[in-house]
PADO-389323 format. One line per 5 residues: number of its first residue (from 0); their letters; for each residue x, y, z of C-alpha. Coordinates in pm, 1 decimal. Example, Ala and Ser with C-alpha at 12.3 -4.5 7.8 and 13.67 -1.06 7.14 Angstrom:
residues 2
0 = as = 1230.0,-450.0,780.0 ~ 1367.0,-106.0,714.0
end
This chain:
residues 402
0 = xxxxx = 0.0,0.0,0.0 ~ 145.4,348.1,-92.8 ~ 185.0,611.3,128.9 ~ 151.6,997.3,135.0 ~ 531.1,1081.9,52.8
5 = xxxxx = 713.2,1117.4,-279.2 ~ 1088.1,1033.0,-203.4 ~ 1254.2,881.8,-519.5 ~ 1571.7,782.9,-299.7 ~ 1765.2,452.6,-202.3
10 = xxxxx = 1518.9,187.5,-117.8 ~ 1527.9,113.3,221.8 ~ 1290.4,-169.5,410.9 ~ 1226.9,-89.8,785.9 ~ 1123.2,-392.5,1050.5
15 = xxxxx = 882.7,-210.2,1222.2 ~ 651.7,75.1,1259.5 ~ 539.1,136.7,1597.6 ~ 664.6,400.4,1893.1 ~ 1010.5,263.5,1833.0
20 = xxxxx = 1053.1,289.4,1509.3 ~ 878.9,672.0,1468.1 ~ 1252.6,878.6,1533.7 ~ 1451.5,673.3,1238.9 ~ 1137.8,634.7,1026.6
25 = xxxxx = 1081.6,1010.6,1059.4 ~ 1472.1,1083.7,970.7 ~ 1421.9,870.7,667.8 ~ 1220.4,1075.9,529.7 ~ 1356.7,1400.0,584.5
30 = xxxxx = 1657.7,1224.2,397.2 ~ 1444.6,1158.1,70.5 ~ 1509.5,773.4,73.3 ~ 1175.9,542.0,-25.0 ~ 1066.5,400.4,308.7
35 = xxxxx = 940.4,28.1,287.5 ~ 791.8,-10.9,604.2 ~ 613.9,-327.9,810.3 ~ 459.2,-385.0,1116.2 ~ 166.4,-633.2,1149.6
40 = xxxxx = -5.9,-337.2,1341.3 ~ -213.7,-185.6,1032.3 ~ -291.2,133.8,1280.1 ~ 86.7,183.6,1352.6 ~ 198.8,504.8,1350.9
45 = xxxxx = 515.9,544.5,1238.8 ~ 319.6,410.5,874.9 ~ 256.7,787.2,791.1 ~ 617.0,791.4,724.7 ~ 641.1,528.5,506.4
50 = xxxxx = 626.9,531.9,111.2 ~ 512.8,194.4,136.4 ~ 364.7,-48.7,406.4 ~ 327.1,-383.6,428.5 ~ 132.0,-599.1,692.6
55 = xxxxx = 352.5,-816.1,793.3 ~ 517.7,-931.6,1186.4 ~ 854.6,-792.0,1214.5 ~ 910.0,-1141.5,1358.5 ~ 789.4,-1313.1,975.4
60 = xxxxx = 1174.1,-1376.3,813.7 ~ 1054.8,-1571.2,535.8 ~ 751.1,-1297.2,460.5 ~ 1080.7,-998.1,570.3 ~ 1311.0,-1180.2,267.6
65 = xxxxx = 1028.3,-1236.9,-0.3 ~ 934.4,-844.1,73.2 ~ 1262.0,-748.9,56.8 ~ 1353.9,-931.0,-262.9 ~ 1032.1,-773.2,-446.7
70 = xxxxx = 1112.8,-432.3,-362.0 ~ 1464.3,-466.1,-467.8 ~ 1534.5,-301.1,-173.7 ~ 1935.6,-126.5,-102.6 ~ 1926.8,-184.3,318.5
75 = xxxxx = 1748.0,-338.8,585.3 ~ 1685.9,-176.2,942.7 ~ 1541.1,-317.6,1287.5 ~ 1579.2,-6.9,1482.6 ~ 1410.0,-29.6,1865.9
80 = xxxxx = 1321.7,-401.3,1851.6 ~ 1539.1,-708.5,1927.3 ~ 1462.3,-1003.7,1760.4 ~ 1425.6,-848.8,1451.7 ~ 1804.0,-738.9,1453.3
85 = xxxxx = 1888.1,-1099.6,1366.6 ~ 1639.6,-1149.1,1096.5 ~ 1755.4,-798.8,914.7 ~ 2116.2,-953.3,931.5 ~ 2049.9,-1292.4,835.3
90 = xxxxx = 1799.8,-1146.5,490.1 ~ 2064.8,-894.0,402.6 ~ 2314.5,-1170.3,414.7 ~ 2139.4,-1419.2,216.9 ~ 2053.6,-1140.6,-49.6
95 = xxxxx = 2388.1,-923.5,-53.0 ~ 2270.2,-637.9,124.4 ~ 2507.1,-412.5,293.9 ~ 2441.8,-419.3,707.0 ~ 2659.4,-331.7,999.2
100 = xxxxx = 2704.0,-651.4,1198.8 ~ 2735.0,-977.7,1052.2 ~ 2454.3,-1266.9,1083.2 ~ 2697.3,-1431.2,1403.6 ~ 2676.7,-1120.7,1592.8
105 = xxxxx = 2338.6,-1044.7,1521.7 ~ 2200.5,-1400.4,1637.3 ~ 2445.2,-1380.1,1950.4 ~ 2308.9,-1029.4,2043.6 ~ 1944.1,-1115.7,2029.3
110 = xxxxx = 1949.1,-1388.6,2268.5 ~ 2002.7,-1292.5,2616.6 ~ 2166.7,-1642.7,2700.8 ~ 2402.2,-1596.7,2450.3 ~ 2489.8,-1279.7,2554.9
115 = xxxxx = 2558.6,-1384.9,2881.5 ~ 2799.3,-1639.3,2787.7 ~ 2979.9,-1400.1,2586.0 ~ 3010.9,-1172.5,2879.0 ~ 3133.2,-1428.6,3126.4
120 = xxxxx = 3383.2,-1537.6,2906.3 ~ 3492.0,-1219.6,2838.6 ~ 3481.4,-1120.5,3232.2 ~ 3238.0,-842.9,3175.4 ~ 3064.4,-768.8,3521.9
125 = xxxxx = 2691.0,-875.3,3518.3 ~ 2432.6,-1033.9,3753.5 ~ 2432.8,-1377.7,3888.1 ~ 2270.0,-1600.0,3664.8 ~ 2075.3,-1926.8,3582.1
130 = xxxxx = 1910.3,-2108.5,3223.4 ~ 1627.7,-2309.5,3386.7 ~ 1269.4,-2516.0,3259.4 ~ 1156.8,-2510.2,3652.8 ~ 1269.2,-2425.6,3937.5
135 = xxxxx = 1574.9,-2540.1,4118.2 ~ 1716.3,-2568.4,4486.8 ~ 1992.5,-2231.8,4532.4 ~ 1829.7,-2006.8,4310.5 ~ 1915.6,-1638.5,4408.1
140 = xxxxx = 1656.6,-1382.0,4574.3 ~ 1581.8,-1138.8,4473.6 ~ 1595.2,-1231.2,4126.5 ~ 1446.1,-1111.9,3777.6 ~ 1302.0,-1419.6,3538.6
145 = xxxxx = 1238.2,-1366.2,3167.8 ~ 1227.0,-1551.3,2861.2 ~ 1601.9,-1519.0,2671.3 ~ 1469.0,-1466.4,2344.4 ~ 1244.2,-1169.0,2422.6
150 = xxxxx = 1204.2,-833.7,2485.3 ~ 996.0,-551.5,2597.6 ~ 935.8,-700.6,2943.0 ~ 737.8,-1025.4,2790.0 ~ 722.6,-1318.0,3049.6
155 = xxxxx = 921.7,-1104.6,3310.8 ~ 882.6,-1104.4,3638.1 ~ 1071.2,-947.4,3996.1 ~ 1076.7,-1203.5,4232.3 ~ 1190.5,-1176.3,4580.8
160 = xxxxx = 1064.2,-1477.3,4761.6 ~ 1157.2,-1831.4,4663.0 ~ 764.1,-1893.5,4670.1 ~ 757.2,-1714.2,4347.0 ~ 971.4,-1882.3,4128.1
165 = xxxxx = 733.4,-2157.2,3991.4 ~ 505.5,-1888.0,3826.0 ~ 740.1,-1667.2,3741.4 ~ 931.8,-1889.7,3561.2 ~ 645.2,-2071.1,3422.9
170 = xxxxx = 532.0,-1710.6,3270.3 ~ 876.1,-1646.4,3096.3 ~ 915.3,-2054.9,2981.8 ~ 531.7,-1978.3,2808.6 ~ 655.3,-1648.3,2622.3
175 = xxxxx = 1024.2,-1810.6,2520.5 ~ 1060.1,-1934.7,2160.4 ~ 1300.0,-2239.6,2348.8 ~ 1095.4,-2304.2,2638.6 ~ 1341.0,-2205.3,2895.1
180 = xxxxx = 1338.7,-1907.9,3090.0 ~ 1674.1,-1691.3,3270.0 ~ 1705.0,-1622.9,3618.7 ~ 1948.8,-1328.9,3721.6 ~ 2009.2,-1221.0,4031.2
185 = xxxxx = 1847.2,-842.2,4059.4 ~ 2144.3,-567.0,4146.7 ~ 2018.8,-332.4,4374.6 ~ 2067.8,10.6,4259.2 ~ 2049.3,307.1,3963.3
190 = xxxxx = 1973.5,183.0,3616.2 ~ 2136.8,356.8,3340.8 ~ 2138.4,320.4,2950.5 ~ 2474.4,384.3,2736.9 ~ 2357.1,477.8,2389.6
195 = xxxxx = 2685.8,417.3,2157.7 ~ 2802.5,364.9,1808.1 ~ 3088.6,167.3,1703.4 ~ 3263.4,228.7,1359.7 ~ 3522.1,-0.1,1230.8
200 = xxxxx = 3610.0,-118.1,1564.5 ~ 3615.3,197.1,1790.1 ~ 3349.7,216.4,2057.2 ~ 3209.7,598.7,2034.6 ~ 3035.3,602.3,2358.2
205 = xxxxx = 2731.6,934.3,2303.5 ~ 2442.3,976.1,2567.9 ~ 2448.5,818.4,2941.6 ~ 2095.1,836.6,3061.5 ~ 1949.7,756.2,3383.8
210 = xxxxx = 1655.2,530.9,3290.6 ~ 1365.0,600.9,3568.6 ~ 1142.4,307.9,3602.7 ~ 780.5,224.4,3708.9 ~ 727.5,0.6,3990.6
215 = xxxxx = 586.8,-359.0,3963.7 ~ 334.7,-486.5,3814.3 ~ 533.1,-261.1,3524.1 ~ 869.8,-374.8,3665.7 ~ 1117.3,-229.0,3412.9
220 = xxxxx = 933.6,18.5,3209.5 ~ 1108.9,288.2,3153.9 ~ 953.1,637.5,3264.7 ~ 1255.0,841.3,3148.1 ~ 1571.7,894.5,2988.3
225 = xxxxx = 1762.8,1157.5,3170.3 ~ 2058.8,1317.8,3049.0 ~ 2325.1,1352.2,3225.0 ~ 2329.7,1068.5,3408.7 ~ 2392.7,1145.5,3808.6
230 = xxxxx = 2494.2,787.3,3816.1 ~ 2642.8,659.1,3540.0 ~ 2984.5,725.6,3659.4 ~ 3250.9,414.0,3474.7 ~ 2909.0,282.3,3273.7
235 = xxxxx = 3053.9,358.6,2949.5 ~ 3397.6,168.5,2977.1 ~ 3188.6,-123.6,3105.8 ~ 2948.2,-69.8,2814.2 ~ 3244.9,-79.4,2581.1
240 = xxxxx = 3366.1,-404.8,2714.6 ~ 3005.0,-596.4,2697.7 ~ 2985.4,-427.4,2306.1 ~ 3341.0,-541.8,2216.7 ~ 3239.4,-924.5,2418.2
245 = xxxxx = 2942.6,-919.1,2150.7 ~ 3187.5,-837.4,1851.9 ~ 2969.3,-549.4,1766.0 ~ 3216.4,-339.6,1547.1 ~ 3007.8,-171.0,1336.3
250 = xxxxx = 2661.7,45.5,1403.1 ~ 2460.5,144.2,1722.2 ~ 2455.9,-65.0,2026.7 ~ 2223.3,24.7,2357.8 ~ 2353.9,-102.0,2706.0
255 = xxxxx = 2155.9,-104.3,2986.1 ~ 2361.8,-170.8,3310.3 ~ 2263.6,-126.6,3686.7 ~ 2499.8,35.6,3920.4 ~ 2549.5,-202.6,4213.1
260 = xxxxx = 2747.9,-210.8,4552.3 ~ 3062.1,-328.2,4313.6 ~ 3009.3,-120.6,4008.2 ~ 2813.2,-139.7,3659.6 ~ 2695.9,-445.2,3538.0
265 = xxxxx = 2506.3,-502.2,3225.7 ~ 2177.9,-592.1,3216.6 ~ 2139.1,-634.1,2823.5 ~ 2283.4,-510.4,2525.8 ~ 2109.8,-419.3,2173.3
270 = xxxxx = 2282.4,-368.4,1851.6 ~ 2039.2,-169.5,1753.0 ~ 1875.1,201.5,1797.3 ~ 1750.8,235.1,2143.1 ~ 1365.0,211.7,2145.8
275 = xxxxx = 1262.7,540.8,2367.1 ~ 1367.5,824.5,2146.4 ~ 1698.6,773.0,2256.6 ~ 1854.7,914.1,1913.6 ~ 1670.7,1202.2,1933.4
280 = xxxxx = 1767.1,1270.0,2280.4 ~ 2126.4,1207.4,2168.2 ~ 2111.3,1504.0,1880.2 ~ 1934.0,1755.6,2118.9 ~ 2217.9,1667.0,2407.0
285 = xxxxx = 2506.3,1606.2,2211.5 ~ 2457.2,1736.4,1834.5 ~ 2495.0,1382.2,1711.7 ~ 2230.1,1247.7,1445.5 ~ 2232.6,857.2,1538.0
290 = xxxxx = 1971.9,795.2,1295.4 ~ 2134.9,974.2,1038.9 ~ 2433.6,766.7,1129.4 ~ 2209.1,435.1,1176.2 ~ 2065.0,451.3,827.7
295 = xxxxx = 2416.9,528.1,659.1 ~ 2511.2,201.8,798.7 ~ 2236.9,8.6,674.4 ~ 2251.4,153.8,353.4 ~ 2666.4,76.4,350.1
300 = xxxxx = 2759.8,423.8,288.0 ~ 3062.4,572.9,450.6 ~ 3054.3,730.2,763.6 ~ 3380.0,992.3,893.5 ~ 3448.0,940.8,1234.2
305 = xxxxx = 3383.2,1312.8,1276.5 ~ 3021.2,1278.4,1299.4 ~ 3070.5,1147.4,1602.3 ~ 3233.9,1357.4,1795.2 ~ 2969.0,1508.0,2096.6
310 = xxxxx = 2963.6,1838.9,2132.6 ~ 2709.6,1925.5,2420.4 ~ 2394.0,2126.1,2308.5 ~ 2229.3,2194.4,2644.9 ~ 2261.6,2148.2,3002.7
315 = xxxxx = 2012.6,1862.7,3004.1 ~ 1745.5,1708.8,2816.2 ~ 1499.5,1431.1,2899.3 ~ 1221.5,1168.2,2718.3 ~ 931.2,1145.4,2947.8
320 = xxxxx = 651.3,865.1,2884.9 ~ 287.2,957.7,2928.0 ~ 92.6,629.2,3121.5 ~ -279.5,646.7,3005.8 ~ -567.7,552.2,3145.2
325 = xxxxx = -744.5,190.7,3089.7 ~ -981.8,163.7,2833.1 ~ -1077.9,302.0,2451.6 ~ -926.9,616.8,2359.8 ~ -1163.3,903.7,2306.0
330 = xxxxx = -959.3,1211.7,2259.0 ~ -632.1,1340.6,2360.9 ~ -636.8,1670.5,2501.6 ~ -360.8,1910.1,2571.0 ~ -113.9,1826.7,2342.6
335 = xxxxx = -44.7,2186.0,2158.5 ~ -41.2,2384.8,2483.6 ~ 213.1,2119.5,2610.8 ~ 398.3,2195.8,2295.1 ~ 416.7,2528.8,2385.6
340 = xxxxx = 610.0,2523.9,2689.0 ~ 982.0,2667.0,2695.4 ~ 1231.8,2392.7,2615.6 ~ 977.3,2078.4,2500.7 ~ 1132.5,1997.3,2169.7
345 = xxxxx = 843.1,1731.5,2075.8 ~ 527.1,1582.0,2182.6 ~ 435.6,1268.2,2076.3 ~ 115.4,1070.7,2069.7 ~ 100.3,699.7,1943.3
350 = xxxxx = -218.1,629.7,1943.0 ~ -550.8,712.7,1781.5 ~ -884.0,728.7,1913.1 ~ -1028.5,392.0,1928.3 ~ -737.7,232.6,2040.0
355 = xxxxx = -807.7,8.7,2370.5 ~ -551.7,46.7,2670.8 ~ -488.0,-246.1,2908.7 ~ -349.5,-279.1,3208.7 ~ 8.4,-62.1,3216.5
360 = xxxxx = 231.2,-418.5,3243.2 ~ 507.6,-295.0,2956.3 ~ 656.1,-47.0,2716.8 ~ 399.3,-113.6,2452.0 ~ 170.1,32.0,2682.6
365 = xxxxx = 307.3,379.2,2691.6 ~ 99.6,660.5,2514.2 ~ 359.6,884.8,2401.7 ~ 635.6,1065.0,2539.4 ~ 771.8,1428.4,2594.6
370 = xxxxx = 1164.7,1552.4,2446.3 ~ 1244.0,1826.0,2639.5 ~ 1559.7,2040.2,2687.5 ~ 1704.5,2304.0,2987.4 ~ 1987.3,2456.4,3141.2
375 = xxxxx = 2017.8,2109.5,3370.1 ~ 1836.6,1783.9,3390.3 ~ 1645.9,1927.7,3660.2 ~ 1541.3,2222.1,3413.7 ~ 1455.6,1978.9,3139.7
380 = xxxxx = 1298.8,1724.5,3386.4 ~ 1038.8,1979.6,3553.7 ~ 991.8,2121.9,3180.7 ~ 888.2,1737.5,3064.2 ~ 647.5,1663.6,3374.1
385 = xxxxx = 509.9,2055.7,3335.6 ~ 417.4,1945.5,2975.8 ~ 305.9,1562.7,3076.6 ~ 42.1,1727.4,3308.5 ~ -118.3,1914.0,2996.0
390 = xxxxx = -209.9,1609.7,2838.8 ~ -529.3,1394.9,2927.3 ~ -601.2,1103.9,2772.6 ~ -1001.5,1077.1,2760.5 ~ -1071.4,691.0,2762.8
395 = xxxxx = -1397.5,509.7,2776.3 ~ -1366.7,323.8,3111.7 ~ -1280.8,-100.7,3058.8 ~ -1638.5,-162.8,3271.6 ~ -1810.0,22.4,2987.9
400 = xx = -1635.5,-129.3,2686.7 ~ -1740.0,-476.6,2839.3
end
């Protein structure tokens, strides 16, 4: 299906179209290259950027490769999403398309096992941590149980009594593609996120955020991204190490790490765009376009190593998530008067009306977010919850829809 736009430019297919996707999808554009897009959401919203859409999962590799083959398509992009990194390397592998990490790295990124073997072996610092089917005798408390192959908080669980291992692992064995689930041992402390791009090799560490989470049943959903981190501290040479472990040499990586008694240790690591805006934060912070530099890659054009050099923009800037209401959406009110405020860069809303909101449980269940900017993170942080009050989300209650 066509789209509104009229770019005549490379030919580039994009495994997604959702929240995560909106930043690169948007930079795309602006760039004049024909956007393929996908997403087997046919209400997505990053499809208004897109000079074509298909409905397809982001998680379909043979329907991905046939798509991508028809098109004729020059690169292939997962930005925000995990599993889909390994797909985009394996197609553009098997049809001779330029990407930045090979199919090896990609596959070893994507699963969290993997990554944690690559880590040990490589002495990175990281949790405590377990591959089980059911529960076993020793296992540590508190601990944090997902499914290794998956992301955005499916089939995770905190757990902090041994009681609560049977369900919680039963929940991440039912979401994992290899019916096992991961136990690691939860570090107490700050989260952070290093956002980063490597090129040929050399680890350009950009943004350290401190990622502000929601409390369980929405254990860790990111609230914000705050720049600078207060507690990032040596996050980025530990980053480097976990991205090197990895063999990521090439493109953007996002490391998420927890600052513990002893230090960082990594949580997870992404070769891929960060999925909260966290290239756009990095351009209003730091003056570095990390899409712009994400879809080069893809796309095999050169990139100078200039174009990554940070040169601070502002004393702080922030992403703040909205949390809606349960039920269907209605309106959304307050948006352009949250717009106006002194120092939001961007307001963005991800869903139309008619959309149903469940439970808040996981990322997917944000509403939008805020970009704002200031003299400090305090600044920009008060100047992103100023404009988050604006907006109301007017939802038909769930006891009504049923």
């Amino acid at each position: 299906m066509e789209g509104p736009g009229a770019a005549t430019g490379r030919r580039l297919l994009v495994l997604g179209a959702g929240p995560a996707q909106l930043g690169l999808l948007g930079a795309a554009r602006e760039q004049g290259l024909f956007v393929i897009a996908l997403d087997r959401d046919p209400t997505a919203p990053g499809f208004r950027y897109a000079d074509r859409r298909a409905i397809i999962s982001t998680e379909d590799e043979h329907g991905i490769e046939r798509l991508a083959s028809a098109e004729s398509v020059e690169g292939i992009i997962a930005p925000g999403i995990d599993w889909p990194v390994g797909i985009a390397a394996r197609v553009a592998e098997r049809l001779g398309l330029p990407h930045p990490i090979d199919a090896a790295v990609a596959n070893r990124a994507v699963s969290k096992q993997r990554q944690r073997e690559a880590l040990a072996e490589a002495k990175v610092p990281q949790p405590r941590w377990h591959i089980v089917a059911e529960p076993e005798d020793g296992l540590p408390v508190p601990s944090v149980v997902k499914a290794p192959d998956r992301q955005g908080q499916k089939g995770l669980t905190l757990v902090r009594s041994p009681e609560e291992f049977p369900g919680a692992i039963a929940r991440a064995v039912e979401e994992s593609r290899s019916g096992m689930a991961i136990v690691e041992q939860l570090v107490e402390g700050p989260e952070v996120t290093v956002n980063a791009f490597s090129l040929r090799g050399e680890f350009h560490p950009l943004t350290v955020t401190d990622r502000l989470t929601a409390e369980p049943p929405a254990f860790g959903v990111a609230l914000a991204h705050v720049w600078p981190s207060e507690a990032g501290g040596k996050a980025a040479g530990v980053a480097e190490a976990a991205v090197r472990a990895l063999g990521i040499e090439n493109g953007p990586s996002y490391t998420q790490l927890r600052i513990g008694p002893d230090g960082p240790q990594v949580i997870e690591v992404a070769a891929r765009l960060g999925g909260g805006h966290d290239a756009e934060l990095a351009k209003l912070a730091l003056g570095v376009d990390l899409n712009g530099l994400a879809l080069q890659a893809a796309l095999g054009e050169s990139i100078w190593s200039a174009a990554l050099h940070p040169s601070p923009q502002v004393g702080g800037a922030v992403v703040r998530f909205l949390v809606p209401p349960e039920g269907v959406l209605e309106e959304v009110e307050g948006a352009d008067e949250a717009r106006g405020i002194v120092g939001v860069q961007d307001v963005r809303i991800y869903r139309e009306p008619g959309h149903v909101f469940g439970p808040f449980r996981r990322g997917a269940d944000r509403a939008g977010a805020v970009l704002a900017i200031g003299d400090s993170r305090e600044q920009a942080l008060s100047r992103a919850d100023e404009a988050a009050d604006l907006i109301r989300f007017r939802a038909e209650t769930a006891g009504a829809v049923v």
